[in-house]
N, C-alpha and C positions, 0 to 999 in steps of 0.2 A: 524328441517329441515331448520329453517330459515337460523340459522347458516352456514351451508353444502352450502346452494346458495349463502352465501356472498365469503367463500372459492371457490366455483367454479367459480360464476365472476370472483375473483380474478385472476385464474389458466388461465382461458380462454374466455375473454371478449367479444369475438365476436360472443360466441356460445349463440344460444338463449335455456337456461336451461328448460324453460316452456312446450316446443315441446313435445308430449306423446309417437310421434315414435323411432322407431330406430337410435338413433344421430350419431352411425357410418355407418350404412346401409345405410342414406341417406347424408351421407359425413357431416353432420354439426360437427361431432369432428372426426378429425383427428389423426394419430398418435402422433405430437408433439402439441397436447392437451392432450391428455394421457399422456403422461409424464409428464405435467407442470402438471395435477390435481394430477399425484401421488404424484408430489414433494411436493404442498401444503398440500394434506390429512395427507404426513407423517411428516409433522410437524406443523398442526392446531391441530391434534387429538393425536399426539404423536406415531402412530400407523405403523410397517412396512406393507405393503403390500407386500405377500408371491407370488414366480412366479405361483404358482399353481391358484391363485388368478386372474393373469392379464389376462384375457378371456373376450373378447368380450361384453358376459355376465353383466360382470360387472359394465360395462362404454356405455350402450347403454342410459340410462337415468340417471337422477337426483335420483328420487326411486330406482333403481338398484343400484348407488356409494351408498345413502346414505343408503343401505341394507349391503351393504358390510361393512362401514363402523361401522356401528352398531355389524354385528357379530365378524367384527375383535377385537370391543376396548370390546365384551363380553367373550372374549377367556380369 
């Protein structure tokens, strides 16, 4: 996980990754944060993210990318 949080600062520095809530529902990541985390996920972890993939779901938290990213790089 450590890792995941240095990629997501990377992506999006102004977001605070620590928050438990909802980080799109309460506007702290945005759509063009979403796109900079995908850009980095898909080339820290080598992994494409599938459109079926890009759901809300997925990028409300830190725990949620780095679930995602777990099952994507176990396919």
């Amino acid at each position: 996980m450590d890792g995941l949080m240095q990629v997501l600062k990377l992506a999006a520095p102004k977001v605070d990754w620590s928050v438990e809530g909802n980080l799109v529902e309460e506007g702290i990541l945005d759509s063009v944060d979403i796109i900079s985390v995908v850009s980095e996920l898909t080339s820290a972890y080598d992994i494409e993210i599938p459109a079926e993939e890009m759901e809300i779901e997925n990028f409300c938290s830190a725990q949620a990318i780095y679930d995602l990213v777990q099952r994507l790089l176990d396919e």
